[in-house]
C-alpha positions as CSV (number, residue, x, y, z in Angstrom):
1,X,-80.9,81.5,-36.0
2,X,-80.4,82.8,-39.3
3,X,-83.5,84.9,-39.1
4,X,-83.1,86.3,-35.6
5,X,-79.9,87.6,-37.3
6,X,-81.8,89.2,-40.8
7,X,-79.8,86.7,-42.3
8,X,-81.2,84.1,-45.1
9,X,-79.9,80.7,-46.0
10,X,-79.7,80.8,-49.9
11,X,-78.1,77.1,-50.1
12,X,-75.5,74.5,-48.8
13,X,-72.0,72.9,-49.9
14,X,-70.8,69.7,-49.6
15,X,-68.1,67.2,-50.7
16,X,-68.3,64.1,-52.5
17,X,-64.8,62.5,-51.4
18,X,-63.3,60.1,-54.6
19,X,-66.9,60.8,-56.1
20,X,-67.3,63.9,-59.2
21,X,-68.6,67.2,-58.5
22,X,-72.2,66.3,-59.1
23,X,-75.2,65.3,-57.2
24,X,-76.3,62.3,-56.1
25,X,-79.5,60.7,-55.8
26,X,-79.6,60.7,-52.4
27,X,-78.3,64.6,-52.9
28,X,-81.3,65.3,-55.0
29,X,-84.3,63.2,-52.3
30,X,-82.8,65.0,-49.8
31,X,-82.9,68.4,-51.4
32,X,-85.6,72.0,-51.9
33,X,-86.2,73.5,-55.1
34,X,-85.2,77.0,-54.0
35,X,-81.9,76.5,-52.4
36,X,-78.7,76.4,-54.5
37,X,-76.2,73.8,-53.8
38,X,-72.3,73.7,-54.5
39,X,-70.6,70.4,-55.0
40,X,-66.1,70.0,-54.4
41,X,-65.1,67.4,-55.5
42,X,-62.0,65.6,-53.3
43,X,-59.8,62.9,-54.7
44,X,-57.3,61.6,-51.9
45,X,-57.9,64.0,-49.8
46,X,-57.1,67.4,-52.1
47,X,-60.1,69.6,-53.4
48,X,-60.8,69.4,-57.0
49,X,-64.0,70.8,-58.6
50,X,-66.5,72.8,-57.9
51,X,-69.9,72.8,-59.4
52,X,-73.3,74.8,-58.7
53,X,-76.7,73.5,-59.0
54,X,-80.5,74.2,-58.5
55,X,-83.1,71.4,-57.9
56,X,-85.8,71.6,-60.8
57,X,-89.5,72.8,-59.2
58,X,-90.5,69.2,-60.1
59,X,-88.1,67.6,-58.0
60,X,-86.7,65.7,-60.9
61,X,-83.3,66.9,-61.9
62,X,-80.6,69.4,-61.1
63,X,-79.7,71.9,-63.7
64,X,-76.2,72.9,-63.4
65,X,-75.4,76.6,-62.5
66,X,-72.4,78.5,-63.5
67,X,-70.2,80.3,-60.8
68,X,-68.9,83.5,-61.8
69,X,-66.0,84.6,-59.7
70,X,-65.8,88.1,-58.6
């Protein structure tokens, strides 16, 4: 879809409810090298933080991004 449109996916978002903005393990088995993800926080029910990370080409960490508002 995103290509019929000349669009392209450069990454995802998700929350990790009553869980820091990090990823998990499960975040980083299910994840691609060349996508950056972003990561809210939510602690009873309200947003908190937000981080931004990239999955390393080895598949074995993230490295943490920094977001720079505009």
């Amino acid at each position: 879809e995103a290509d019929a449109r000349g669009l392209d996916i450069v990454g995802f978002y998700h929350s990790h409810p009553d869980h820091p903005a990090v990823p998990s393990a499960y975040d980083r088995d299910h994840a691609f090298p060349f996508f950056h993800y972003l990561v809210c926080a939510v602690a009873s029910g309200r947003p908190g933080e937000i981080t931004a990370w990239v999955l390393s080409e080895d598949r074995g960490e993230f490295d943490r991004e920094e977001i720079v508002p505009e």
